[in-house]
C-alpha positions in Angstrom: -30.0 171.1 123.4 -31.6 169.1 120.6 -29.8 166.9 118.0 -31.2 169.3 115.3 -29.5 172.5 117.3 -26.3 170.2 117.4 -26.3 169.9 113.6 -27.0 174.0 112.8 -23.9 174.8 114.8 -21.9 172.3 113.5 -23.1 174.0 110.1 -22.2 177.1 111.5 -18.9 176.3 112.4 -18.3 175.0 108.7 -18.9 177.6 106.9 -17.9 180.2 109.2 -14.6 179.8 107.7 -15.5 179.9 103.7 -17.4 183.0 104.4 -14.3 184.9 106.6 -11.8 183.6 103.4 -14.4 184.9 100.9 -14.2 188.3 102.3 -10.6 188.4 102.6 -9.8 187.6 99.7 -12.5 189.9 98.1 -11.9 193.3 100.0 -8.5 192.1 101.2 -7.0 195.1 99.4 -9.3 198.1 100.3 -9.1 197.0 103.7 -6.0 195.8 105.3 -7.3 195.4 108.5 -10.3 193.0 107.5 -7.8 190.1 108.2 -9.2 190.4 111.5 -12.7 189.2 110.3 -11.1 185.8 109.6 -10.0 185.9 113.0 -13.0 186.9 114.3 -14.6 183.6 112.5 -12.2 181.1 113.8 -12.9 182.7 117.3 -16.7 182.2 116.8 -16.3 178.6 115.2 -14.2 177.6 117.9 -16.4 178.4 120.9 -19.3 176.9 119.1 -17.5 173.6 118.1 -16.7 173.7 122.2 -20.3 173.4 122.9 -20.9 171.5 120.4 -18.5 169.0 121.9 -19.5 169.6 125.4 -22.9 168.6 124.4 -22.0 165.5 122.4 -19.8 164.1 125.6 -22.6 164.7 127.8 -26.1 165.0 126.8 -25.5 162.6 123.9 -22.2 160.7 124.9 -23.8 157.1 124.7 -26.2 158.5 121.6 -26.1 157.2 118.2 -24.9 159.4 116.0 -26.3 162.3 115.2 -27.0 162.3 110.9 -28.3 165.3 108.7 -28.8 164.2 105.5 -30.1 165.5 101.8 -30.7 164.2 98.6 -28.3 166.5 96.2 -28.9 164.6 92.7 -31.5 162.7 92.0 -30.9 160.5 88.8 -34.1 158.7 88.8 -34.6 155.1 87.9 -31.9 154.0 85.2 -31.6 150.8 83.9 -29.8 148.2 86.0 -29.0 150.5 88.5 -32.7 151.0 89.7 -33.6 154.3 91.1 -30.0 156.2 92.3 -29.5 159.2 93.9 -26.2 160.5 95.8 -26.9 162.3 98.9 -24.9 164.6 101.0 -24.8 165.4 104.8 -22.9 165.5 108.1 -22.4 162.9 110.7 -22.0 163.8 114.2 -20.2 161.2 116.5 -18.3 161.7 119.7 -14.8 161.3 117.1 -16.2 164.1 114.9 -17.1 166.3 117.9 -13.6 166.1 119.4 -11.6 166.6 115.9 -14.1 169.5 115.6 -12.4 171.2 118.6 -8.9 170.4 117.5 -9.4 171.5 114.4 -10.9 175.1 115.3 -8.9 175.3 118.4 -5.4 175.0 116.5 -6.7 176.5 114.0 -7.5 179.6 116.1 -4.4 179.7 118.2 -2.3 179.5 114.9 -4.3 182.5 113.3 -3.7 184.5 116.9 0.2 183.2 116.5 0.4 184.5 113.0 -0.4 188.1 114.1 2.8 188.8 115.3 4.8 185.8 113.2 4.0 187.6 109.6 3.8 191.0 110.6 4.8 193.1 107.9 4.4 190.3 105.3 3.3 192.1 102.0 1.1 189.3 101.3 -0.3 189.6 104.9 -3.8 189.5 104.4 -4.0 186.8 101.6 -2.3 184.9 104.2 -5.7 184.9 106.5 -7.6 184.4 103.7 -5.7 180.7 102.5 -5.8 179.9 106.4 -10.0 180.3 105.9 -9.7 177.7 103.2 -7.9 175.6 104.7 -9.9 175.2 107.6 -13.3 175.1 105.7 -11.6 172.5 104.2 -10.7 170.0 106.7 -13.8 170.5 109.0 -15.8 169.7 105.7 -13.5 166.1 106.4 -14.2 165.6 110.2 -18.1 166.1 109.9 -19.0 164.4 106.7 -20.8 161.3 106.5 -20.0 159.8 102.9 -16.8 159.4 100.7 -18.1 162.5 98.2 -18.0 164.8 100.1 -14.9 163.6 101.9 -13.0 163.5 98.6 -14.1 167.1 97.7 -12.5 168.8 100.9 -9.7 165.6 100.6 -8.8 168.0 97.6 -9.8 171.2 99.1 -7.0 170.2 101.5 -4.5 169.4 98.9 -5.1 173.1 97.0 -4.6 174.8 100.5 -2.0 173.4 101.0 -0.2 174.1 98.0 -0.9 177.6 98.4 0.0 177.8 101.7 3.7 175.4 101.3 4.8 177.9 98.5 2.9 181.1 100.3 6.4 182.9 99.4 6.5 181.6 95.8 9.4 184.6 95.1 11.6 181.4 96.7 12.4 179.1 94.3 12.5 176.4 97.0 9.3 177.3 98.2 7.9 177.4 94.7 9.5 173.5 94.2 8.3 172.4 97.8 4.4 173.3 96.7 4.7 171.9 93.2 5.9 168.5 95.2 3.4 168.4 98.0 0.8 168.9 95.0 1.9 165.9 93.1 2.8 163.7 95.7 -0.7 163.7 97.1 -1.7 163.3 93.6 -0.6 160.1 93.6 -2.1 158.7 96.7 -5.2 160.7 95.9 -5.9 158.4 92.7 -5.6 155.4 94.7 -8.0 157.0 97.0 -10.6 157.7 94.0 -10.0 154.2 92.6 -11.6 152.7 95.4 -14.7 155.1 96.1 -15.4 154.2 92.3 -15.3 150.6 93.4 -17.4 151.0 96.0 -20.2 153.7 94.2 -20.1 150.6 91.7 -21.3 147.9 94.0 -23.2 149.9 96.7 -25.0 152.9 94.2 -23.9 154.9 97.9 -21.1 156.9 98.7 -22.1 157.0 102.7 -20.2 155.2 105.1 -22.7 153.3 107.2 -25.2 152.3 103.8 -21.1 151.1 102.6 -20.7 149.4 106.0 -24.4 147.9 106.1 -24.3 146.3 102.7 -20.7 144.3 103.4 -22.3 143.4 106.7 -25.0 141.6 105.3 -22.8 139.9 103.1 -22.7 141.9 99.6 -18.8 142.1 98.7 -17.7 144.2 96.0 -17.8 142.3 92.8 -18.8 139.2 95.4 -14.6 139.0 96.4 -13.0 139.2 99.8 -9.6 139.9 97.8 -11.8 143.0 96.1 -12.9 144.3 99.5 -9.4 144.0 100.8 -7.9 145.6 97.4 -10.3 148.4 98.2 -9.8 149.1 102.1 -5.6 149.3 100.3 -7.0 151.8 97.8 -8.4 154.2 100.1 -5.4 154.2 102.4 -3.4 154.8 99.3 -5.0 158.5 99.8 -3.7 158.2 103.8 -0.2 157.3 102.4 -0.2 160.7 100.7 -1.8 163.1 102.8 -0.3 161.5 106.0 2.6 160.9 104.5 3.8 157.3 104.8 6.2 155.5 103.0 6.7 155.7 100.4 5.1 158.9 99.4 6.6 160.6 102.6 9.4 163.0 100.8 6.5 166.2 100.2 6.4 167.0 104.4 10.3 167.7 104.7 10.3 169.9 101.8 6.7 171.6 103.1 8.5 173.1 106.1 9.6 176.1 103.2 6.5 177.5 104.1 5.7 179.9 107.0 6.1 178.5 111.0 2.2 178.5 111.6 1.1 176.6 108.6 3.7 173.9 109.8 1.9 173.8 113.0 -1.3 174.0 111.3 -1.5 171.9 108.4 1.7 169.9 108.6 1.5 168.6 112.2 -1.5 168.9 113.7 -4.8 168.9 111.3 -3.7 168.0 107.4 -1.8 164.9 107.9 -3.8 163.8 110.7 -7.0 163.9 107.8 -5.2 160.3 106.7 -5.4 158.7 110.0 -9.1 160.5 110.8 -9.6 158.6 107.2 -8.6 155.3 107.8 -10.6 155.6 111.3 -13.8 156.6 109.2 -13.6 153.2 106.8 -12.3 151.2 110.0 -15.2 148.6 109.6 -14.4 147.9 106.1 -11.1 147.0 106.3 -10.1 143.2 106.4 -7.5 141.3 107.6 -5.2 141.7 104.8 -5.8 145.9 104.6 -5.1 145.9 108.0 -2.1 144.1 108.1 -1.0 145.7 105.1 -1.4 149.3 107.2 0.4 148.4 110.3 3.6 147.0 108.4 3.7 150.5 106.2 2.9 152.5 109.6 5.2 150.8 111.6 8.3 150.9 109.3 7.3 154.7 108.8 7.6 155.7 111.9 11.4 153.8 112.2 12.2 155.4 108.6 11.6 158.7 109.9 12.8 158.5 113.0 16.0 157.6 111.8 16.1 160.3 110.1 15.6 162.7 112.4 18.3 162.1 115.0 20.7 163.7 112.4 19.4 166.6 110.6 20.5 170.4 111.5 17.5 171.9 110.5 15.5 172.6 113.5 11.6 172.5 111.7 13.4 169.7 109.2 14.2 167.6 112.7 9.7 168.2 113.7 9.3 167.3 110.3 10.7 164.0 110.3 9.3 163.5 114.0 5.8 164.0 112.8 6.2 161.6 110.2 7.0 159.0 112.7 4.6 159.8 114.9 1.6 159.7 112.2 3.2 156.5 111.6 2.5 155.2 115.0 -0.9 156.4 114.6 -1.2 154.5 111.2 0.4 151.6 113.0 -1.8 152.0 115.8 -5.0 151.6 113.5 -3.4 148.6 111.7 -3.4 146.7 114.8 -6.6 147.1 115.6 -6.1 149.9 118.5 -8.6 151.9 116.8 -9.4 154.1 120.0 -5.2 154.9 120.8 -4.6 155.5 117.2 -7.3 158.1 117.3 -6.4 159.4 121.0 -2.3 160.1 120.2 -3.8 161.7 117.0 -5.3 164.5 119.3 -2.7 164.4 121.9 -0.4 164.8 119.1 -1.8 167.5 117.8 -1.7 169.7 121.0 2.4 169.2 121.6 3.3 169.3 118.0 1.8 172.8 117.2 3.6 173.6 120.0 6.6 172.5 119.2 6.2 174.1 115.6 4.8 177.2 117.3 7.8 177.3 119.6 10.4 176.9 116.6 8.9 180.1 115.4 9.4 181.7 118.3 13.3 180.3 118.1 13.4 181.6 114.4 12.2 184.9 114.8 14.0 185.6 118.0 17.4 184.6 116.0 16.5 186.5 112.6 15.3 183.1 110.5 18.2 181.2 111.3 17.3 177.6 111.6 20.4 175.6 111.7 20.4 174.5 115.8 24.6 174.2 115.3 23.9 178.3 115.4 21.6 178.3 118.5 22.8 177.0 122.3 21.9 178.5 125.4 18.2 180.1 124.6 16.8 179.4 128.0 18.0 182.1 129.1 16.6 184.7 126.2 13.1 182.8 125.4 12.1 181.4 128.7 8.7 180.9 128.0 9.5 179.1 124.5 12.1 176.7 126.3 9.7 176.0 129.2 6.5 175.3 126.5 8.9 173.4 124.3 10.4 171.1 126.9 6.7 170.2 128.0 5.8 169.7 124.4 9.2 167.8 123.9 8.4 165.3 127.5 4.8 164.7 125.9 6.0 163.4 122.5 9.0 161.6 124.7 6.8 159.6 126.2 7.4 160.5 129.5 4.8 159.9 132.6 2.0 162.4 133.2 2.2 164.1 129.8 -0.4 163.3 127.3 1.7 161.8 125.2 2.7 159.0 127.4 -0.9 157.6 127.8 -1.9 157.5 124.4 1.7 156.2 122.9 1.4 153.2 126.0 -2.1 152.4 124.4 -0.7 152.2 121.2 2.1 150.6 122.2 0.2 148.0 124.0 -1.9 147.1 121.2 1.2 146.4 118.7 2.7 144.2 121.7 -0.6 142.5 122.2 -0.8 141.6 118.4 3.0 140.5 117.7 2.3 138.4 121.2 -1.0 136.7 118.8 -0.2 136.9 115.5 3.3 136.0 115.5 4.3 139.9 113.6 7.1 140.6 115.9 8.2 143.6 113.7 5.6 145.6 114.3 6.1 145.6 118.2 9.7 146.0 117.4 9.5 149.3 115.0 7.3 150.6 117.6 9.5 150.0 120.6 13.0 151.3 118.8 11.0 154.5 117.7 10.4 155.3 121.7 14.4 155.2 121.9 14.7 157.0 118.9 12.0 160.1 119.5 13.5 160.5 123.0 16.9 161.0 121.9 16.2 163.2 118.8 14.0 165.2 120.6 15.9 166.0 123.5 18.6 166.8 121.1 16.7 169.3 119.8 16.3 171.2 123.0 20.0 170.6 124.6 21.6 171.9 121.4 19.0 174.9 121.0 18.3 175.7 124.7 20.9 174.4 126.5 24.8 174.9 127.0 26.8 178.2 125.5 25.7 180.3 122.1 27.3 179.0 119.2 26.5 182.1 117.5 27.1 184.9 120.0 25.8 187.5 117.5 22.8 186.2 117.3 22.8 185.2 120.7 22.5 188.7 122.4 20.0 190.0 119.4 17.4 187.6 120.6 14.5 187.9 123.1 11.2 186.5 123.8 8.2 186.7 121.4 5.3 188.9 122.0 2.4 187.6 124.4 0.3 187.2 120.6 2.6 184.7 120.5 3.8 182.6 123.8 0.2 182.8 124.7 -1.1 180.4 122.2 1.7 178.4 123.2 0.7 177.9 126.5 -2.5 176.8 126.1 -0.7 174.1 124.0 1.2 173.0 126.8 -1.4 173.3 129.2 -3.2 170.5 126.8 -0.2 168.5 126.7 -0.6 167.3 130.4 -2.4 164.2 131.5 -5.5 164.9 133.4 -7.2 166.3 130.5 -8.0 162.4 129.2 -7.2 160.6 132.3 -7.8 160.6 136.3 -4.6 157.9 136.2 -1.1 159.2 135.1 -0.3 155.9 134.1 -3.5 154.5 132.5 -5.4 156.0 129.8 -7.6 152.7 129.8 -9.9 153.8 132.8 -9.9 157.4 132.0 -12.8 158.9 130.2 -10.9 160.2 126.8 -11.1 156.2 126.2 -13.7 154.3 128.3 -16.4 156.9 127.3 -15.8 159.0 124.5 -14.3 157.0 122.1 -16.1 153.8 121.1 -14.3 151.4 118.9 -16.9 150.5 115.5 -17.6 147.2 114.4 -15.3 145.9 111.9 -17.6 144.0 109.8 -16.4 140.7 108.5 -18.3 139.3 105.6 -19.8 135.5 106.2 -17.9 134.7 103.1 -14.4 135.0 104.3 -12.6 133.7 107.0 -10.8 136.3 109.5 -7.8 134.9 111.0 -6.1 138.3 112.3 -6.0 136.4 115.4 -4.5 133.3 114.4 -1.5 131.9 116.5 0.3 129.0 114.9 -2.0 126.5 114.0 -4.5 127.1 116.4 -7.9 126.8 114.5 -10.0 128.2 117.4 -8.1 131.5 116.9 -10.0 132.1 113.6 -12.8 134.3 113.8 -16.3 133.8 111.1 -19.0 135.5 111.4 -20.9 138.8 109.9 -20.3 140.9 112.7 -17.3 140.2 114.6 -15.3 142.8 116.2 -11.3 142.7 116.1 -10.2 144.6 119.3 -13.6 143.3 121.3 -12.9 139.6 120.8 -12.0 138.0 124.2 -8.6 136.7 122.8 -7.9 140.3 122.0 -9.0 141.7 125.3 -6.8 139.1 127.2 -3.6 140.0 125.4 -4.2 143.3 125.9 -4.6 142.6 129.9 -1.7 140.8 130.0 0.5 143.1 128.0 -0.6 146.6 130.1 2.2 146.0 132.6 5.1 145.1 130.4 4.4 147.3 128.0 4.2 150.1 130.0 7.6 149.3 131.6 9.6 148.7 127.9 8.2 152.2 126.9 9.3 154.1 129.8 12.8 152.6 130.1 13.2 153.2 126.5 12.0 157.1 126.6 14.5 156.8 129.5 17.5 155.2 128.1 16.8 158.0 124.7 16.8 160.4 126.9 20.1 159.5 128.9 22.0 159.1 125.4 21.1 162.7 124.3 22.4 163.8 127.9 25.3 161.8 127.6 26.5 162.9 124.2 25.0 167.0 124.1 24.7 168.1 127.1 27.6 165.7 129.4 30.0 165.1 126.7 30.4 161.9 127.9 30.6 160.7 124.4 32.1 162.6 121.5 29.4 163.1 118.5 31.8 164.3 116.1 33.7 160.8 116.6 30.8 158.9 117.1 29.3 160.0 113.5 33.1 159.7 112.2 32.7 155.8 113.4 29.5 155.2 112.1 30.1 157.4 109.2 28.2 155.0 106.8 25.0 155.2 109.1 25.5 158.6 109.8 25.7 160.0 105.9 23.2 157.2 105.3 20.3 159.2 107.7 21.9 162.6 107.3 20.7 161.9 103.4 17.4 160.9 104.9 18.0 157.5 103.4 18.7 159.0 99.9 15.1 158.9 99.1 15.0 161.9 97.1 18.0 161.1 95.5 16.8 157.8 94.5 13.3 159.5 93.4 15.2 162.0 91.3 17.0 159.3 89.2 14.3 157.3 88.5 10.9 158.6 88.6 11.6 162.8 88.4 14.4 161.7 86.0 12.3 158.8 84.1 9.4 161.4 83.7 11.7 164.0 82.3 13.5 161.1 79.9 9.9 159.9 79.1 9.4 163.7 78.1 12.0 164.3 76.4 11.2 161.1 74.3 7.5 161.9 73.6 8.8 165.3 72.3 11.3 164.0 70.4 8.8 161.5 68.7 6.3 164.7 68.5 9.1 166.4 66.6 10.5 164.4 64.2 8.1 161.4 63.8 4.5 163.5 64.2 5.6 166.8 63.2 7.7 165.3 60.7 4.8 163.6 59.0 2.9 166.3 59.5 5.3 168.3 57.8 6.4 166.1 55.1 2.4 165.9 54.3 2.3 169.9 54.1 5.2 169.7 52.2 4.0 166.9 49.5 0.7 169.2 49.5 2.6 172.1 48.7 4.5 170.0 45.7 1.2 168.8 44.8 -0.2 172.2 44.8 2.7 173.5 42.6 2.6 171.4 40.3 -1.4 171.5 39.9 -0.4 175.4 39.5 1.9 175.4 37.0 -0.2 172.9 34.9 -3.7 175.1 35.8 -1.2 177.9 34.0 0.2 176.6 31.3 -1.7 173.9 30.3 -5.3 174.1 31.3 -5.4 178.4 30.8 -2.6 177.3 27.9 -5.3 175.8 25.7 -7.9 178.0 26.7 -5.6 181.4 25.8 -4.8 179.6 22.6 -8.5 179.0 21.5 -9.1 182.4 22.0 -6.0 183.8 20.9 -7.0 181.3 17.5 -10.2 182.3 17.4 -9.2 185.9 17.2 -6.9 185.3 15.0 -9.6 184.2 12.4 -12.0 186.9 13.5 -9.1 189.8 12.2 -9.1 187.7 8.8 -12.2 187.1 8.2 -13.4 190.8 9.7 -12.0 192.1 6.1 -14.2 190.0 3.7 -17.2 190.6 6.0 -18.2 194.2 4.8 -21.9 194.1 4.8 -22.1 195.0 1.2 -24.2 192.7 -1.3 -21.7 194.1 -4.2 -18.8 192.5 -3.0 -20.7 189.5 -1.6 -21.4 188.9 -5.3 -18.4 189.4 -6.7 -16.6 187.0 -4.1 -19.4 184.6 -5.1 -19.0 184.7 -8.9 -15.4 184.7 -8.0 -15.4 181.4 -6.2 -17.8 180.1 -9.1 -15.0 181.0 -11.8 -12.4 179.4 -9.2 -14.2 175.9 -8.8 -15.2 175.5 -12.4 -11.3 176.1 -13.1 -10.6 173.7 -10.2 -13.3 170.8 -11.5 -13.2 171.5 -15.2 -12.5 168.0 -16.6 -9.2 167.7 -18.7 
């Protein structure tokens, strides 16, 4: 199959999508059953993104990668900028290839789950329809070669989402929990357009490798290492939001108002993951610094979150938290410098936490929309199939040997331990370590208090029964997925399997000849520093080393930890070894402290939604009495003004107009007597006035 073939389908698959939502949403009404044309789509999009990826990791595994490209405006040749154009395209790599197939694949298997999730929905078929949008949307992120057209579908994303978190906007909460997913992103989304202005500015480009050329060869923006690390910062300020990191992470909680699937969907397998597909798309731009500056906010994420979740009631609000912490791990990941694991839990991730989403549905609907897992207890029994897909999904996110999960968290794991071992950041390795205990325990008390023991609500209890095959069959596929040999021929090494030795190739990360890279540097040791153009972080043999030397004990910490999580949830849930209720009465400070999920909404409330509201009610105050007042008190003066001008228009101007006439008539009647028209009496009145001046001038 030719490269050219390869690009057509992977147009195909984009717009497959658009076209399905398009006709939803149009005919939606006059035919209810046209949903399952939007089906129908995904189906077709995902078996030609599987051969799309089957021919990438074979034919063209090793390949370059595969770039169709078009000039969309032209702007000629302007002054100082020379001759600029922006061009748009798709790039298709073996990372693009594979987040293809996730993306239509979960995508697919969510639309098939849906089917029998929202039956009966009255807003059933506008549901399929935002689903088409959405997916147009992030698959417009995975193939795209420059920031543009990234930064389009970035907000394409953003608008789906919204629509899809307050899908039942009759909820008031689900109404709020859009409105704040909205402008949360908002907020990392400006830092995100920040820096592609700063880089348009410098390069006249918005593609990646042109980007990546130019600061290869030296050209910095505004000639500044601090401006190409400020920039690298600004762009993963559009990660923070949409992968929700600290501190913009408060919007993913809240998103779980909206229907099961879409939290499978967008808010733990595709959406959040577009920040982490981001940051490995601008990889070779980020410096030292940026880098640095990712893994600390990563790593501290994913304890924040975990934290959290070992504590909350809320069966999607304990996933919620999870995936936080585990896109945290993959931010983390990146940060370090294991580019390749970062990207690899991202898929495996994606497989077991749809699942786990998916299999809360199945829990929810079985139990009539309860969610609270002190109501649940003893499910095995009624949802079989759900308990046994969730438990897989559950070990794989634990950690545990030969699930998927436990070959890309030891890769990632191994990279943090391999940097705090050379760069002296112990608190990375340390937040990533204490989040295996912490994701093991939560987890697994998740599934001992909904699955195991006796039903806490025995009503509920003997109402419930297993989902229809529309929807454990998507969920087995996901579980299927969740197992090992899919990226590795070695349970316990994902290093030697093909996932990571041949698909995914970690990029240069291009270090300008102007500025020294010491992301290396033990101590003092001078011959740790790295200068060069061209140098490559995780290639460099100091790198490679740490990484050999830390497989082993790496391995071992992570697996003892998922173990000793693991044993605690056992010993307090399911043994009773160790009384919770007392346990959280001891620790009550802790215990209130993550049960309030750090009081970060509280705190966000009283400053920045309170401060906004206070800044509002300030401005409107100041609009009310100081601009409306002048503008009143000038309407008013002009009205004075006005009334005054009247009354002096009436009586004085018309006044001595009316009494020129009124005087001039008033002659007029006198004089109209003596003018008769007769020359007798014009005579006499003559001789008259003779007689009367001769009397008048006669001298004495």
């Amino acid at each position: 199959m030719s490269e050219i073939t390869l690009v057509n389908l992977s147009l195909i698959v984009l717009l497959l999508p658009i076209i399905g939502f398009t006709v939803v949403l149009l005919f939606g009404k006059r035919f209810f059953r046209i949903f399952w044309l939007e089906i129908g789509a995904l189906g077709l999009a995902f078996i030609l993104a599987s051969i799309v990826l089957v021919v990438k990791l074979t034919t063209y595994v090793d390949a370059a990668p595969i770039v169709f490209q078009f000039t969309w405006i032209n702007f000629g040749n302007l002054p100082l900028l020379g001759n600029l154009q922006i061009n748009l395209g798709i790039k298709i790599d073996n990372m693009a290839a594979i987040m293809m197939f996730v993306v239509t694949l979960i995508s697919f298997l969510v639309h098939i789950y849906s089917i029998g999730y929202m039956h009966g929905d009255k807003r059933f078929t506008r549901y399929y329809a935002y689903l088409g949008i959405f997916s147009f949307s992030m698959l417009g992120i995975v193939i795209t070669h420059n920031l543009l057209l990234m930064y389009i579908c970035w907000e394409l994303v953003g608008l789906s989402s919204y629509l899809l978190i307050g899908f039942w906007y009759e909820k008031k909460s689900a109404a709020d929990a859009g409105k704040k997913a909205f402008l949360v992103n908002r907020i990392g989304d400006i830092g995100m357009f920040i820096g592609i202005l700063i880089l348009f500015t410098n390069y006249h480009t918005f593609t990646f490798d042109t980007i990546f050329s130019a600061i290869g060869g030296g050209h910095l923006p505004f000639d500044s290492g601090a401006w190409l690390t400020a920039t690298g910062i600004l762009l993963f300020m559009g990660a923070v939001g949409k992968s929700a990191q600290f501190p913009l992470h408060v919007w993913l909680p809240d998103a779980m108002e909206g229907p099961t699937p879409v939290s499978a969907l967008i808010h733990a397998a595709t959406m959040v993951a577009a920040g982490v597909y981001m940051i490995a798309r601008i990889f070779p731009m980020l410096t030292a610094d940026a880098l640095l500056v990712i893994a600390l906010v990563g790593g501290f994420t994913s304890f924040l979150a975990a934290t959290i979740a070992i504590t909350q009631n809320d069966i999607k609000k304990v996933l919620a938290y999870s995936t936080i912490s585990q896109l945290g791990y993959m931010v983390m990941a990146m940060g370090v410098g294991a580019y390749a694991y970062g990207f690899f839990h991202l898929v495996t991730h994606a497989w077991f936490k749809a699942l786990l989403f998916l299999g809360s549905g199945s829990v929810i609907q079985a139990l009539h929309h309860e969610q609270d897992i002190r109501e649940m207890g003893g499910l095995r029994k009624k949802l079989p199939i759900t308990y046994y897909t969730f438990l897989t999904a559950t070990l794989a996110i634990s950690g545990v040997p030969f699930f998927s999960g436990f070959l890309s968290k030891d890769g990632l794991l191994l990279g943090t331990y391999a940097f705090g071992s050379l760069t002296g950041h112990i608190l990375i390795p340390i937040f990533g370590f204490t989040v295996v205990i912490l994701t093991a325990f939560y987890m697994f008390r998740l599934v001992i208090l909904t699955f195991h023991g006796k039903p806490r609500n025995q009503e509920k209890y003997d109402h419930a029964h297993e989902s229809p095959k529309v929807m454990t069959i998507p969920m087995i596929v996901l579980a299927v997925l969740s197992f090992f040999f899919w990226y590795s021929g070695n349970p316990f090494s994902a290093e030697s399997g093909w996932f990571i030795s041949k698909w995914i190739h970690t990029p240069h990360s291009v270090v300008p000849q102007a500025m020294r890279f010491n992301f290396m540097r033990t101590g003092a040791a001078a011959s740790a520093h790295f200068e060069g153009a061209h140098e490559v972080i995780t290639h460099s043999p100091m790198y490679m080393e740490a990484l050999h030397h830390a497989h082993y004990p790496a391995m071992i910490i992570s697996i003892l930890f998922a173990g000793l999580g693991i044993l605690l949830a056992y010993l307090i849930y399911q043994w009773k070894k160790i009384d919770a209720d007392k346990l959280a009465e001891t620790y009550s400070w802790f215990y209130k402290f993550s049960l309030n999920k750090w009081y970060f909404d509280e705190f966000y409330h009283a400053t920045f939604v309170a401060g906004t509201i206070g800044l509002g009610k300030v401005l409107a105050w100041f609009d009310t009495y100081i601009v409306d007042g002048l503008v009143n008190g000038a309407a008013w003066l002009t009205r004075q003004v006005s009334a005054f001008s009247g009354l002096f228009d009436t009586y004085v101007v018309d006044g001595l107009v009316n009494f020129t006439a009124f005087f001039s008539g008033f002659i007029g009647l006198g004089l109209k007597k003596i003018q008769t028209g007769r020359v007798q009496t014009y005579v006499v009145f003559a001789v008259f006035s003779i007689l009367i001046l001769l009397l008048i001038l006669r001298p004495f």
